[in-house]
C-alpha positions as CSV (number, residue, x, y, z in Angstrom):
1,X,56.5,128.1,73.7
2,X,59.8,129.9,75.0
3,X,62.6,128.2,77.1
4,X,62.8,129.3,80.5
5,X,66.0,129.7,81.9
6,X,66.2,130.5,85.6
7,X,68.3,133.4,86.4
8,X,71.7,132.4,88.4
9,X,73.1,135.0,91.3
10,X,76.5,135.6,91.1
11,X,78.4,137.5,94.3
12,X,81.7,138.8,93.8
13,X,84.1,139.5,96.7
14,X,86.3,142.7,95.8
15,X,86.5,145.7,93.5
16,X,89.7,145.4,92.3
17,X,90.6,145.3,88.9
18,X,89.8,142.0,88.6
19,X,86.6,141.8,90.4
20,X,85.5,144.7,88.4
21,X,86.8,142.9,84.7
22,X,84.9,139.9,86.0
23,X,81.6,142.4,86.9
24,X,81.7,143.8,83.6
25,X,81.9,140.4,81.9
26,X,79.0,138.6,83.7
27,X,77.1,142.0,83.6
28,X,76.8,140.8,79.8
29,X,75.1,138.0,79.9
30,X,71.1,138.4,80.7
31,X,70.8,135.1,82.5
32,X,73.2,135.9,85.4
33,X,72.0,138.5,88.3
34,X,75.5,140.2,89.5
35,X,76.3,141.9,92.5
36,X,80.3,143.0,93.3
37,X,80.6,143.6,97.2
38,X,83.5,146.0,97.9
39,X,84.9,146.4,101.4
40,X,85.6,150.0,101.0
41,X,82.4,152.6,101.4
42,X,83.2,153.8,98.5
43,X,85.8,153.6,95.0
44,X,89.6,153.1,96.5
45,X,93.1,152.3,94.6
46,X,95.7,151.8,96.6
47,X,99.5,152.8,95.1
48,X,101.1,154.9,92.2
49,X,101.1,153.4,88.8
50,X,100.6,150.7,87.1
51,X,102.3,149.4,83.2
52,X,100.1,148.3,80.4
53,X,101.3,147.5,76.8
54,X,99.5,145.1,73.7
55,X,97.9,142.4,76.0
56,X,96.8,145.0,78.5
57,X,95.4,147.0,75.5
58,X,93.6,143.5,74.1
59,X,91.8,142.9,77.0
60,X,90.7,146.3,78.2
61,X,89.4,146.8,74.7
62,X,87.0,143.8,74.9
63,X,86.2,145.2,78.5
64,X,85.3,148.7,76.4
65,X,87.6,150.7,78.7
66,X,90.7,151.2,76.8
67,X,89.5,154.5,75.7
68,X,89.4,156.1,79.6
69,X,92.7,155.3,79.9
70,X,96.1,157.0,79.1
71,X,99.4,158.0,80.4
72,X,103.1,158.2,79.8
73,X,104.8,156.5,77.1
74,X,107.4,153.8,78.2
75,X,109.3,154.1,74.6
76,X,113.2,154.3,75.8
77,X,113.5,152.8,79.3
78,X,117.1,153.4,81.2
79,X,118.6,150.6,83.3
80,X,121.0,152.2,85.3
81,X,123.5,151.7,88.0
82,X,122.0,152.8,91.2
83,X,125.3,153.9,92.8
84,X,127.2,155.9,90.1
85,X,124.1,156.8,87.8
86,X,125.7,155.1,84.5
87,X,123.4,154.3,82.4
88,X,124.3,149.8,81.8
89,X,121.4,149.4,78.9
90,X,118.9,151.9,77.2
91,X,115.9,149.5,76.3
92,X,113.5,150.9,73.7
93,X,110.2,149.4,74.5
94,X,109.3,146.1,72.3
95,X,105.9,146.8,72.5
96,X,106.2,150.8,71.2
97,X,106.7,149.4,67.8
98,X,103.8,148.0,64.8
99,X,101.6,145.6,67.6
100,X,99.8,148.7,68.7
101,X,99.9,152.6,67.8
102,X,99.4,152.5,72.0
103,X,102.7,151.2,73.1
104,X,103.2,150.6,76.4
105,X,102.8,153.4,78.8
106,X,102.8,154.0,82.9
107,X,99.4,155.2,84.1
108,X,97.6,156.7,87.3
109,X,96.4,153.9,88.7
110,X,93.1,155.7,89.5
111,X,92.7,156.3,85.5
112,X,92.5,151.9,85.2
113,X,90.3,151.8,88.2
114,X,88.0,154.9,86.9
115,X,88.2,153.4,83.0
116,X,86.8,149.7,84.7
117,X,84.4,151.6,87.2
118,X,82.3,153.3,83.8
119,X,81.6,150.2,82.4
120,X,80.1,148.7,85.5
121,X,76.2,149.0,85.2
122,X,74.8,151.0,87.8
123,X,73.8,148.9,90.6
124,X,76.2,146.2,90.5
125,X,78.4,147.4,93.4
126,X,77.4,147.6,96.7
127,X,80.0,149.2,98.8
128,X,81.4,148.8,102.6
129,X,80.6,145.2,102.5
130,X,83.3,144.1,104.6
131,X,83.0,140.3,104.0
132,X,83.6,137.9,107.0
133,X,82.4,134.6,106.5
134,X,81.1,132.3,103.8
135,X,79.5,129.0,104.4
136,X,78.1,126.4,102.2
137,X,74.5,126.8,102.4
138,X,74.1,123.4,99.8
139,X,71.2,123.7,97.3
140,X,70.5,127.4,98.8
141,X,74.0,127.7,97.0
142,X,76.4,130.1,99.1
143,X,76.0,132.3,102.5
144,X,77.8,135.2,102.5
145,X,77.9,137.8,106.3
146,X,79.1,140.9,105.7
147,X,80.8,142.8,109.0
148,X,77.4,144.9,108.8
149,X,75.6,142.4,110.0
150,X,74.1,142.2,106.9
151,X,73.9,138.8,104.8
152,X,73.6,137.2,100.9
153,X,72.9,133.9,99.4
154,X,74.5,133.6,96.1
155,X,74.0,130.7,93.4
156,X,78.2,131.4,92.6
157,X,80.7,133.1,94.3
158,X,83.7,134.8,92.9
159,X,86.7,135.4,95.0
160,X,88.3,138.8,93.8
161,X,89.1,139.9,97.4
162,X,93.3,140.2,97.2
163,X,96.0,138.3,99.0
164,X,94.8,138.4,102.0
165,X,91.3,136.1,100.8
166,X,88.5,135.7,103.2
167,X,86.8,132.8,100.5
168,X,90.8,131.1,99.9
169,X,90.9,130.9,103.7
170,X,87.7,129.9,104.1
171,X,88.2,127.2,101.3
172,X,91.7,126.2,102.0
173,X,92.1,127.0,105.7
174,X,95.8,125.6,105.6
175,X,96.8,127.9,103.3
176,X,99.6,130.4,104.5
177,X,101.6,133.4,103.2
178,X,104.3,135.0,104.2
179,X,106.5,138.1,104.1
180,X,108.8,138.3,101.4
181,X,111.1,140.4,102.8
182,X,110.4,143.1,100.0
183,X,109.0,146.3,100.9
184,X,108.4,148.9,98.5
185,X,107.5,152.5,99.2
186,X,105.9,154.2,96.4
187,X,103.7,158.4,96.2
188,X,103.2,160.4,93.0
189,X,104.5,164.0,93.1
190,X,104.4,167.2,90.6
191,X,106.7,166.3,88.0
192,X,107.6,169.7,88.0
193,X,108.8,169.4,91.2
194,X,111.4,167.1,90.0
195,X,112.6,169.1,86.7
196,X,115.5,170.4,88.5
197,X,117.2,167.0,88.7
198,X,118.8,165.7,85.8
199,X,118.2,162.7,84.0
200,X,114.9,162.2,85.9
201,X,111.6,163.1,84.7
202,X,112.5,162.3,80.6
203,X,111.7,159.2,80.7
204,X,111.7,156.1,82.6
205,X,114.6,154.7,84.7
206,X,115.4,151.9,87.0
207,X,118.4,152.5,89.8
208,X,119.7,149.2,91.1
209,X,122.4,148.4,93.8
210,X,122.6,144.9,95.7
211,X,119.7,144.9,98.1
212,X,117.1,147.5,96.3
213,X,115.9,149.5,93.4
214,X,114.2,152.7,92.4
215,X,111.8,153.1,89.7
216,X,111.5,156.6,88.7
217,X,108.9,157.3,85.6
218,X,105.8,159.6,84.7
219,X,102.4,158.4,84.8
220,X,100.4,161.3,82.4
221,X,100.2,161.8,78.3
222,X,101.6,165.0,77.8
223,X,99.0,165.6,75.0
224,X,96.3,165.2,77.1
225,X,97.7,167.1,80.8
226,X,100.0,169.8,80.5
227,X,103.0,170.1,82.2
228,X,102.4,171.9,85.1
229,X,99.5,169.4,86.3
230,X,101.3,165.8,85.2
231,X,102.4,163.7,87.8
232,X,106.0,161.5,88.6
233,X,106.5,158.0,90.0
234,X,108.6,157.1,92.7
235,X,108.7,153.5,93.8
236,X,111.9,152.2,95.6
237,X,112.2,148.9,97.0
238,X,114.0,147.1,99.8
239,X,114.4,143.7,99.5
240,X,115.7,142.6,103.0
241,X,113.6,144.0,105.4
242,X,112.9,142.7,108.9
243,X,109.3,141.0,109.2
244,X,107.3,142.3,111.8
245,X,105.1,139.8,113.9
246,X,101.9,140.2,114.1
247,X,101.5,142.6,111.2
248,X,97.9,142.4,109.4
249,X,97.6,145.2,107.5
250,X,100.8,145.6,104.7
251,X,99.1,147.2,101.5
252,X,99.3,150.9,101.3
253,X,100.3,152.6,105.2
254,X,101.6,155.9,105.5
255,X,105.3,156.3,105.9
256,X,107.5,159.0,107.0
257,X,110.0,161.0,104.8
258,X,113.0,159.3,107.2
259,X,111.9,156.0,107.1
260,X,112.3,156.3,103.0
261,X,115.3,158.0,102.9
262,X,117.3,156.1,105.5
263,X,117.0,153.1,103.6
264,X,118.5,154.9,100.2
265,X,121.7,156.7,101.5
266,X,124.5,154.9,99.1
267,X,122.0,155.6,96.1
268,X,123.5,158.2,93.3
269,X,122.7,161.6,94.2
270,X,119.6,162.3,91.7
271,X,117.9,159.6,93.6
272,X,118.2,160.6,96.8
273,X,117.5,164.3,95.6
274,X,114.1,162.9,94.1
275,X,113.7,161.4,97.5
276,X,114.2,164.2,99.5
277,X,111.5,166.3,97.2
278,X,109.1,163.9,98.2
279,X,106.8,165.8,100.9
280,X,106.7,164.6,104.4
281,X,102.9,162.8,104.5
282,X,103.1,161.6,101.2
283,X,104.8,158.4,101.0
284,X,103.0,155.3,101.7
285,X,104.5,151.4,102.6
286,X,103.7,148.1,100.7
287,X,105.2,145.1,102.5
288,X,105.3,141.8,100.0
289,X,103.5,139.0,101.0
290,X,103.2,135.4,99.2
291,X,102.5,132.1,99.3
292,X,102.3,129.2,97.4
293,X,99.3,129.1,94.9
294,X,96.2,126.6,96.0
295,X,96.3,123.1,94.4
296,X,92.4,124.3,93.4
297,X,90.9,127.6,92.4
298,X,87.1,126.4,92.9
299,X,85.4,124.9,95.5
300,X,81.5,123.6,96.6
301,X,81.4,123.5,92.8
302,X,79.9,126.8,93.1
303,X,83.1,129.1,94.4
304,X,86.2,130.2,92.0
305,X,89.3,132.4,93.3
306,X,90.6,135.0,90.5
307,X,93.1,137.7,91.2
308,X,95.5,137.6,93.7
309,X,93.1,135.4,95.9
310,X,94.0,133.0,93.5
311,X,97.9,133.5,92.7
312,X,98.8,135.0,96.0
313,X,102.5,136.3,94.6
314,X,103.6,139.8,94.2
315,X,104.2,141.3,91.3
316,X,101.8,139.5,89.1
317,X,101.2,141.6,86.1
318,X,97.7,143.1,86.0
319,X,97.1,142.3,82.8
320,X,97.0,138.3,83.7
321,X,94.6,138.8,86.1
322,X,92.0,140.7,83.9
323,X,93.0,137.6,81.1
324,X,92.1,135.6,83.5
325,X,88.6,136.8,83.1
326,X,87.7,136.9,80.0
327,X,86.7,133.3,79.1
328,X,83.5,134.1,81.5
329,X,82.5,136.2,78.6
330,X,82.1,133.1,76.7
331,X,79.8,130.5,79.4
């Protein structure tokens, strides 16, 4: 006679890139019932870009959605001085070389989001679950209540929902973060509307001074979009702003056109002339938060944190949260 293996229910929290990596893992394996519950009523990225090279190119080729994604080639990389322009180091890429004919390249985030999204089974997500509680429901396994009023009891529990983690909190309650006093204002614009400014849109540059940034780089394979529909990068950063009390929402509000450029005046002129091209509307505001990581990424023996819910730092690369995924492959 056969075995019988009793199928397990797994819940993850969050459609990020890593809850999706993690929903295309389990989605694998026959004995494991997935469902991903996403806040959102429907598929949302939040910012500009996003860098992959040879890990990120490892990983999303086990996940089977390297193929979906593409964009622009990162091979010469210009460090420059933000206040006169000269150019203090012209990096060729390590990872354009023999580890992969793919280098490492900027892309739309939407392309990684969309290249993740096709290889989840249909069915898996469930969107504008808005989660707000989780409690320990013992043998039952977990309780999830959704701001619907809607509610799930899940076997496991995987806590992909961001820095800001309902399950962490629930988990760890102590746990705090805090505002890093970085700020970073980022949009994607017609390159073409930048090809009037030299030194800009041939490659991709960083502009520092003492207190800030710019990152300034296309995000589209030219063999693939043509000229006239590729999109540019802007992302500048702050790195003393004022906190403001109270704040709960940080990841991705509108900002206006003076608010951007008021913080960017000393910059050398093809910075703020990129700026300025940006169109009013456009521009949206990430404010840095962090804390320290939990002692513990599991809890109830039946709940794990992955992603940012589980590192809550910015500027984590992407690539180590998706790693961070793949041994469920192998349960």
């Amino acid at each position: 006679m056969g075995s019988y293996q009793a199928t397990i229910n797994v819940a993850i929290i969050g459609g990020g890139p890593a809850g999706l990596a993690a929903a295309i893992s389990l989605s694998k394996l026959p004995f494991l019932s997935t469902v991903l519950y996403e806040r959102n009523s429907e598929p949302q990225e939040v910012g500009a870009g996003i860098s992959l090279s040879y890990n990120a190119w490892k990983v999303l080729d086990l996940l089977g959605a390297a193929d979906g994604v593409k964009g622009f080639s990162k091979a010469d990389t210009r460090q420059r001085n933000g206040y006169t322009g000269e150019v203090i180091l012209l990096q060729p890429h390590p990872e354009n070389g023999d580890l992969d004919p793919r280098g490492a390249i900027r892309a739309r985030r939407t392309r990684l989001q969309s290249g993740l999204l096709e290889k989840v089974p249909d069915g898996v997500i469930k969107y504008g679950k808005k989660l707000v509680s989780a409690q320990n429901a013992g043998s039952e396994g977990v309780r999830l209540s959704f701001e619907d009023g809607t509610e799930a009891l899940a076997d496991l529990v995987i806590g992909a929902d961001g820095i800001r983690s309902v399950i962490r909190k629930t988990l760890y309650p102590d746990h705090t973060i805090h505002f890093t006093g970085n700020t970073v204002w980022r949009t994607l614009v017609p390159r073409s509307s930048l090809s009037h400014i030299p030194d800009v849109t041939n490659g991709t540059s960083w502009w520092y001074v003492k207190g800030g940034h710019a990152y300034l780089s296309g995000v589209d394979d030219s063999s693939e979009i043509p000229l006239e529909k590729q999109l540019f990068e802007l992302s500048v950063r702050s790195y003393h702003e004022p906190d403001i009390p109270g704040r709960t929402v940080s990841w991705g509000i509108p900002a206006t056109n003076e608010r951007v450029q008021a913080r960017f005046v000393k910059y050398d002129q093809r910075v703020r002339d990129a700026i300025a091209a940006v169109p009013e509307g456009a521009w949206k505001e990430f404010a840095n938060y962090a804390g320290p990581g939990p002692e513990e990424i599991t809890g109830w023996n039946k709940v794990v944190l992955i992603g940012d819910a589980s590192h809550p730092l910015h500027g984590t690369p992407l690539v180590l949260l998706i790693q961070l995924k793949m041994p469920i492959l192998y349960i």
